[in-house]
C-alpha positions as CSV (number, residue, x, y, z in Angstrom):
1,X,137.2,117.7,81.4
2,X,133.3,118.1,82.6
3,X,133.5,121.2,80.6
4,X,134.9,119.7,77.5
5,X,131.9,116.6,77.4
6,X,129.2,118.9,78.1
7,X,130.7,121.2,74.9
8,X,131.0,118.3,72.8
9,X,127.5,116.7,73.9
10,X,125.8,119.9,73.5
11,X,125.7,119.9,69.5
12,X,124.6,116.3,69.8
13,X,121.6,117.6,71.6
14,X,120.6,120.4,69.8
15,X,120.7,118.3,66.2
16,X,118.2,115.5,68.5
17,X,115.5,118.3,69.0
18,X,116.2,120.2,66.0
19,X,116.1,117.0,63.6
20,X,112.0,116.3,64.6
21,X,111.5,120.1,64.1
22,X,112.7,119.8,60.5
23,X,110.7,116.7,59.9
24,X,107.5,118.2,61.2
25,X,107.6,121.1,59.0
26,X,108.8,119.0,56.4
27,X,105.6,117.1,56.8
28,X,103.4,120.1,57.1
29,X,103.9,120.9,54.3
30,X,105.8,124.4,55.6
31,X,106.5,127.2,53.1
32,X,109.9,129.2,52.9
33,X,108.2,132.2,54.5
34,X,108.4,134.4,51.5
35,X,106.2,132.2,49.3
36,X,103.4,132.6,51.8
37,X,104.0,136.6,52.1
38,X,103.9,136.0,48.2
39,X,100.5,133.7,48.6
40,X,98.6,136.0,51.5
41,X,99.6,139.0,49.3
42,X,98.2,137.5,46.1
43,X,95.3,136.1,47.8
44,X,94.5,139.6,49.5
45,X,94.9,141.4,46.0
46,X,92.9,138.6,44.3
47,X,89.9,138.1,46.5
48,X,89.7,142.6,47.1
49,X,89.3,142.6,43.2
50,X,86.6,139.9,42.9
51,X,84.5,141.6,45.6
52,X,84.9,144.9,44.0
53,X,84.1,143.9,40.5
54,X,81.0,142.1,42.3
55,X,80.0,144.8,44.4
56,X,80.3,147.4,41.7
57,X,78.1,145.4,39.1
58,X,75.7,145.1,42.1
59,X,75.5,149.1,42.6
60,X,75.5,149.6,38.9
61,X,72.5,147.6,38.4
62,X,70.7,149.2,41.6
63,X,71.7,152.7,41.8
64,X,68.1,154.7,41.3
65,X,66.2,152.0,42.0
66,X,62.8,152.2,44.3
67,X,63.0,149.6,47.2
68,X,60.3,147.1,45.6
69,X,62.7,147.5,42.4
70,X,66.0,146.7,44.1
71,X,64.1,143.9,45.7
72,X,63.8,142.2,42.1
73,X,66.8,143.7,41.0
74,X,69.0,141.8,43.3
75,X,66.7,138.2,43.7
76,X,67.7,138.2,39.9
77,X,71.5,139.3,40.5
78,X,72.3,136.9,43.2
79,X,70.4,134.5,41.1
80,X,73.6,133.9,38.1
81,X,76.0,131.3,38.3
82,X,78.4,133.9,37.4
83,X,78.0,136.4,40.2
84,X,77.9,133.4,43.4
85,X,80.5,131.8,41.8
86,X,82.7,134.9,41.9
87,X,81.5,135.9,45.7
88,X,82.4,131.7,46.8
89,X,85.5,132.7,45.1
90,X,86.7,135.7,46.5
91,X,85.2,134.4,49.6
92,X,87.6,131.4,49.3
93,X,90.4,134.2,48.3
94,X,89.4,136.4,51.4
95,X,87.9,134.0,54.6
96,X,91.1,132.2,55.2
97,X,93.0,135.1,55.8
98,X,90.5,137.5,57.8
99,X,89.7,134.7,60.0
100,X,91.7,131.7,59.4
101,X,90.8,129.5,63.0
102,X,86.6,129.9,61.8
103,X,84.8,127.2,60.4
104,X,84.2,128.9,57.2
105,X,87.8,130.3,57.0
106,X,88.9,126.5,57.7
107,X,86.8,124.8,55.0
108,X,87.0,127.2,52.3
109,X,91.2,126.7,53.0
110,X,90.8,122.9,51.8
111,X,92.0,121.7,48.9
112,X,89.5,120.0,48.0
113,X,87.0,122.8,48.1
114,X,89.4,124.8,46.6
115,X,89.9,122.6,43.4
116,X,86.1,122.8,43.4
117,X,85.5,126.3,43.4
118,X,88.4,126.4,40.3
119,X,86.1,124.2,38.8
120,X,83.2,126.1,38.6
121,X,85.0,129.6,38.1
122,X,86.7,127.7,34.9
123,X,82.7,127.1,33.6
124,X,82.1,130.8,34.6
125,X,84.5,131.9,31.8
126,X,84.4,129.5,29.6
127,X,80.4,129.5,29.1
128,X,80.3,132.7,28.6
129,X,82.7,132.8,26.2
130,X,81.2,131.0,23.9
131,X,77.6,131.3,24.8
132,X,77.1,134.0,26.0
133,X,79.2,137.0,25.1
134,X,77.6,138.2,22.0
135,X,73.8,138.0,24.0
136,X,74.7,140.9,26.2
137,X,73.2,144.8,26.0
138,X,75.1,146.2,28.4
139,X,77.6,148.9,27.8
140,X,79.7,151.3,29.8
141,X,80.8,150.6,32.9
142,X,78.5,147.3,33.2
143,X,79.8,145.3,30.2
144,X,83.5,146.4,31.5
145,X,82.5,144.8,34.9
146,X,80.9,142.1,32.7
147,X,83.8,141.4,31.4
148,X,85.9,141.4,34.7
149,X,83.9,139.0,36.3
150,X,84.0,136.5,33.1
151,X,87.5,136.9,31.3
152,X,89.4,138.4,34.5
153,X,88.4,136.9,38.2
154,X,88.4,132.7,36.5
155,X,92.5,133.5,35.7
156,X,92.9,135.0,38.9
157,X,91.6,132.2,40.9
158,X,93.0,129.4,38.9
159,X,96.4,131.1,39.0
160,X,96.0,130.9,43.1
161,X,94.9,127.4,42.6
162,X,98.0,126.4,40.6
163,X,100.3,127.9,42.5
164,X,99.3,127.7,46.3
165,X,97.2,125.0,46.6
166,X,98.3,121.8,48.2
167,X,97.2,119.3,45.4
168,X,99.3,116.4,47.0
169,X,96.0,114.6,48.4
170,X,93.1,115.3,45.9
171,X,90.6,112.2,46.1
172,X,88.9,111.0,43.3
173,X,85.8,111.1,44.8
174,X,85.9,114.9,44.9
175,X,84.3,114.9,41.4
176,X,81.1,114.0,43.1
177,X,80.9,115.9,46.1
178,X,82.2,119.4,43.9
179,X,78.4,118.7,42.0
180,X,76.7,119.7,45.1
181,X,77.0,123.5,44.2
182,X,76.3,123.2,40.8
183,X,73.1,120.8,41.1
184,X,71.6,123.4,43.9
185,X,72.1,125.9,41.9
186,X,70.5,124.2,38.8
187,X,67.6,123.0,41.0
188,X,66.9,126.7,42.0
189,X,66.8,128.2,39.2
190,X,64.4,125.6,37.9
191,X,62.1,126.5,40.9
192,X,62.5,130.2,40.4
193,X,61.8,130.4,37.0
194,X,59.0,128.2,37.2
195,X,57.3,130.7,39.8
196,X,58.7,133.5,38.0
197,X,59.0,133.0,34.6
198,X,62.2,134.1,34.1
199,X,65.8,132.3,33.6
200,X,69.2,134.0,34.0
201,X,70.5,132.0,31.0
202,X,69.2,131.1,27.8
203,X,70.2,127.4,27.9
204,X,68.1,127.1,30.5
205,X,65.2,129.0,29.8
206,X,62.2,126.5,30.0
207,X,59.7,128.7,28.7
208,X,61.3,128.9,25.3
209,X,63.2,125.9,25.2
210,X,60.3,123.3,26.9
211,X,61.8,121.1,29.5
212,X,62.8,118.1,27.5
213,X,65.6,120.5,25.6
214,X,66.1,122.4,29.2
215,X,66.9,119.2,30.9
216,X,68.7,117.9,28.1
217,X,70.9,120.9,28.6
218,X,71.3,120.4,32.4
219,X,72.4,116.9,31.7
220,X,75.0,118.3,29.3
221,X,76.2,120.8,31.6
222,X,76.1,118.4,34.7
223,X,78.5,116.2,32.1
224,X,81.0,119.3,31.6
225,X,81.0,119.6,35.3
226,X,82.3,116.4,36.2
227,X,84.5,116.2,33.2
228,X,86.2,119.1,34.0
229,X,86.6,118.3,37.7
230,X,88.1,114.9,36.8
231,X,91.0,116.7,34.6
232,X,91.7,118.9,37.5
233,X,91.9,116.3,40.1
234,X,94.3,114.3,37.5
235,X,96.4,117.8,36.8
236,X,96.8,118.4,40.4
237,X,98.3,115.0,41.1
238,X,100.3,115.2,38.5
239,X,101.8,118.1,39.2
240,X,101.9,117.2,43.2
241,X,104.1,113.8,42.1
242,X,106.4,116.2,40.3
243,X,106.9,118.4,43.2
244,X,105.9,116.5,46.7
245,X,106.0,119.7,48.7
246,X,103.6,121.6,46.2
């Protein structure tokens, strides 16, 4: 008889610590385990090819180069919306998965930053699509890296950000704190170019446009920016209150 209540009681048991195990990945958030093999495997791919299409533009534009040239050389590189964008990116792709418990690998795993970054990736392509395409020289190997970092790495990321991202708690607010990047960046190319005299983009090229048509510009683009964040935030909670667990 003992043996018989402690057979029956043991199922009861196990479902009364298994049941709050369920829940808790439930409420996690918890992927089946072979959608995040699919999402580290795809983020690993994703964030290798960004880097190397950045570091390869970067030793394309260098190679041959005295020190004092390579100097200038890469103050201008690292100076295009394009090329940091694409480094936060695969960064973001790269950080969470090399070193997932660091501060950097922890924030750049947030949704919020996340949905940011796509933001700004998004401009990447489309600005030069229309803007900019026709402007450039290069040829070879450059333009096809060119081209890499403008029409391929934005669908790379945005594809990671639609598929992987937890979009269940986007804020609102997030439209204001994703302009910190952009607005830094726009401030320091204003201060560069004013010491230097150059500007990596013609929109915003002071010296031939004046400032009132440059910070007319920057106005538009700060526009675009939020814009474009706000129909991302409203896309990812749509599609979060179609799918709760996504």
């Amino acid at each position: 008889m003992g043996a018989s209540s402690s057979g029956s009681a043991t199922p009861t048991i196990r479902k009364a610590f298994e049941r709050p195990c369920i829940d808790r990945l439930r409420n996690s958030g918890a992927r089946p385990s072979s959608k995040g093999m699919l999402q580290t495997i795809y983020r690993a791919a994703a964030g290798a090819f960004i880097a190397f299409c950045v570091a390869m533009q970067y030793w394309l534009l260098v190679r041959g180069e005295t020190f004092a040239g390579m100097a200038a050389s890469s103050l201008r590189f690292f100076s295009f919306f394009t090329i940091l964008t694409n480094i936060l990116a695969a960064a973001a792709l790269l950080l969470p998965l090399i070193a997932p418990r660091s501060a950097a690998g922890e924030y750049l795993a947030r949704p919020t930053v996340r949905t940011a970054i796509t933001g700004y990736i998004i401009i990447v392509g489309v600005i030069y699509y229309l803007l900019l395409s026709g402007l450039s020289q290069r040829q070879g190997w450059p333009m096809f890296f060119e081209h890499m970092l403008h029409y391929v790495t934005p669908p790379l990321f945005v594809l990671d950000w639609l598929a992987f991202v937890d979009k269940r708690d986007l804020p609102w607010r997030l439209d204001l704190s994703a302009m910190i990047f952009p607005l830094a960046y726009l401030g320091w190319t204003l201060l560069h170019g004013a010491a230097s005299g150059w500007y990596p983009y013609p929109f915003l090229d002071v010296t031939e446009l004046g400032y009132p048509r440059a910070v007319l510009n920057i106005v538009g683009l700060v526009l675009v920016f939020l814009a474009l964040e706000m129909v991302l935030i409203g896309i990812g909670r749509a599609l979060a209150s179609r799918d709760p667990v996504a």
